[in-house]
C-alpha positions as a Markdown table, in Angstrom:
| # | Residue | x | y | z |
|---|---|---|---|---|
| 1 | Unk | 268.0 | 320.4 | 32.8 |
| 2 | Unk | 267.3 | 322.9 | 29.8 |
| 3 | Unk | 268.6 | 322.3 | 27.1 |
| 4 | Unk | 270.3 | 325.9 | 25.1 |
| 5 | Unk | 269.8 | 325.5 | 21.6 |
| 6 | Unk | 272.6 | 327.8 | 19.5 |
| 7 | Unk | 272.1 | 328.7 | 16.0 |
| 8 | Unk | 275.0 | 328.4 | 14.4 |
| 9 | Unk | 275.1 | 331.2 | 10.8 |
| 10 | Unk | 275.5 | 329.1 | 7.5 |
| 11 | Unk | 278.7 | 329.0 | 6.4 |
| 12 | Unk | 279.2 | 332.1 | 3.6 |
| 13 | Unk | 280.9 | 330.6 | 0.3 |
| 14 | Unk | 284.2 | 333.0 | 0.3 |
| 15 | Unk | 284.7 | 331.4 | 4.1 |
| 16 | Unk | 284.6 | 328.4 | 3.1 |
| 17 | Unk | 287.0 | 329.3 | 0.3 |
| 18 | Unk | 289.5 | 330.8 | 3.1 |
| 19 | Unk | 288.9 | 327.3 | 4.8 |
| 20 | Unk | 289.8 | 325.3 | 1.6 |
| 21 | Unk | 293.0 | 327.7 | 1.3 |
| 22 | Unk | 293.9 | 326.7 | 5.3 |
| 23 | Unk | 294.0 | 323.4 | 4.1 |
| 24 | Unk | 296.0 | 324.1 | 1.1 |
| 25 | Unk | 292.4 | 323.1 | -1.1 |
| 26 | Unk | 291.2 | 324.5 | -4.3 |
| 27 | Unk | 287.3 | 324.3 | -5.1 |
| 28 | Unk | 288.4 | 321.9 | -7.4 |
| 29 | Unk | 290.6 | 319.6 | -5.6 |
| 30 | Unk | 288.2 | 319.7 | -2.6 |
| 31 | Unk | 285.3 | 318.8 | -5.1 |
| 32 | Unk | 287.4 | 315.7 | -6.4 |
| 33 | Unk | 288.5 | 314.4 | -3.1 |
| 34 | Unk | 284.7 | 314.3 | -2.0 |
| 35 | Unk | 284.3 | 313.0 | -5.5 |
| 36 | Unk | 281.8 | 315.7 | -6.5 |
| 37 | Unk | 281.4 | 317.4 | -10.1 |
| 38 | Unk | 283.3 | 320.8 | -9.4 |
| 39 | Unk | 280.4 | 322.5 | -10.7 |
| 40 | Unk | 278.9 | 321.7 | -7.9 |
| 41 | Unk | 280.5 | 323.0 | -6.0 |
| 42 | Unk | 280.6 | 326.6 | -6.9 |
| 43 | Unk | 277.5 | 327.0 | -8.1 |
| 44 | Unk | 277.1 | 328.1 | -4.3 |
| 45 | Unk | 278.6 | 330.9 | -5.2 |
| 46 | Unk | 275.6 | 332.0 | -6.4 |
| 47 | Unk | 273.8 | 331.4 | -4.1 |
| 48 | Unk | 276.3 | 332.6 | -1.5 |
| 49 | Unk | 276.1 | 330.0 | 1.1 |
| 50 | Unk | 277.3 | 326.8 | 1.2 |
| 51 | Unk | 275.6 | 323.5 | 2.6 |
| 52 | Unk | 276.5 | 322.3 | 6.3 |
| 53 | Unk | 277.6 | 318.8 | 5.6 |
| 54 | Unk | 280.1 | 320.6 | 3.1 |
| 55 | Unk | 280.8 | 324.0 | 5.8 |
| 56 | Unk | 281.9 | 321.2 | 8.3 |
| 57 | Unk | 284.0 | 319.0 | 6.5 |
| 58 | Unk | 286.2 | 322.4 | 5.2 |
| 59 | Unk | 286.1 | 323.8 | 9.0 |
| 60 | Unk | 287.5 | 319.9 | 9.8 |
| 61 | Unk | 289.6 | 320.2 | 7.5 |
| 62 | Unk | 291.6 | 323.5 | 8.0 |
| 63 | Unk | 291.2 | 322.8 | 11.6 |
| 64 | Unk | 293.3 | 319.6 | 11.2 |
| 65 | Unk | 295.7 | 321.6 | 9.0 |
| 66 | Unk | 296.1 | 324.5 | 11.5 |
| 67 | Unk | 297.6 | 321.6 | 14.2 |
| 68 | Unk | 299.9 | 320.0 | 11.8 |
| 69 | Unk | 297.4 | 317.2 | 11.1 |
| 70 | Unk | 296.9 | 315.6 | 7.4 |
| 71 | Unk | 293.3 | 315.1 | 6.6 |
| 72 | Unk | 294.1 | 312.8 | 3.9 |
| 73 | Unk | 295.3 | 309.8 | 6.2 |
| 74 | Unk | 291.6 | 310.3 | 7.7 |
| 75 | Unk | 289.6 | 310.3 | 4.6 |
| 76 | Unk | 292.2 | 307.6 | 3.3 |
| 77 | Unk | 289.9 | 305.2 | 5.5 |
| 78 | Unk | 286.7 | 306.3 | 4.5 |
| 79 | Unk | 285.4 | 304.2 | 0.9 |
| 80 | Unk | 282.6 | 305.8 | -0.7 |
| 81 | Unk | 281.4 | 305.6 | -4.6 |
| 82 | Unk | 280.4 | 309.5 | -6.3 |
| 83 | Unk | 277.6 | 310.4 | -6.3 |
| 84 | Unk | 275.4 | 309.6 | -9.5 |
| 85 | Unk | 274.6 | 312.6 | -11.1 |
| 86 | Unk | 271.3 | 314.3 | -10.6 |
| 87 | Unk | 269.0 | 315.4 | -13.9 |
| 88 | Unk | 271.3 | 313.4 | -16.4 |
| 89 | Unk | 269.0 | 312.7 | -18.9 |
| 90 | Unk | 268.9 | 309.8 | -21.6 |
| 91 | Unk | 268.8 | 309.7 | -24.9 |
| 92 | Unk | 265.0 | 309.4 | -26.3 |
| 93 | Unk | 263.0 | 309.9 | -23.1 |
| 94 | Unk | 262.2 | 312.8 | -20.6 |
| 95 | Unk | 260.7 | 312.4 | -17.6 |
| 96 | Unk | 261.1 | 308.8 | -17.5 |
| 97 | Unk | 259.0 | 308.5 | -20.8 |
| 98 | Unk | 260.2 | 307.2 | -24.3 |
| 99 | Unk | 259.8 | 310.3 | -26.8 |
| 100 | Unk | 259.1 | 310.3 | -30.4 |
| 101 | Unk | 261.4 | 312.4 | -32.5 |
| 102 | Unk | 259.9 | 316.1 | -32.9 |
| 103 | Unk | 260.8 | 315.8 | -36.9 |
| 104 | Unk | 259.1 | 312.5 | -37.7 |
């Protein structure tokens, strides 16, 4: 049997806005419920599409809206920890090396 292999377009970042709104979801309270920084969030703007993982879980999410559902009970049972932020630097080193103070 062959298989038919459908490319599906990448979400655009005002869909997934109208999605969020479906399921009565700011950027910002969809960004804390996937414990993410905000920022993060819609700094796809920019860049006008938005990742898959985070396409599908906003299409789940109005879809389960749309039929009366609440996604919260769902995600109730999922535990996770946030993310650790990416880039953070430390104070005194850069790239992973200690650095001496530029006025010293």
């Amino acid at each position: 049997m062959l298989g038919i292999c459908f490319m599906i377009p990448a979400m655009i970042y005002d869909e997934f806005k109208r999605q969020l709104g479906k399921a009565g979801l700011s950027v910002k309270s969809f960004a804390e419920l996937i414990k993410q920084n905000p920022n993060s969030i819609t700094n796809y703007a920019a860049q006008g599409e938005i990742p898959p993982h985070l396409a599908i879980i906003a299409a789940l999410m109005a879809h389960m809206a749309d039929h009366g559902l609440d996604y919260r009970v769902a995600l109730s049972q999922v535990h996770f920890e946030a993310s650790k932020p990416r880039g953070s630097a430390v104070k005194g080193k850069f790239g992973g090396s200690k650095q001496a103070h530029p006025l010293l």
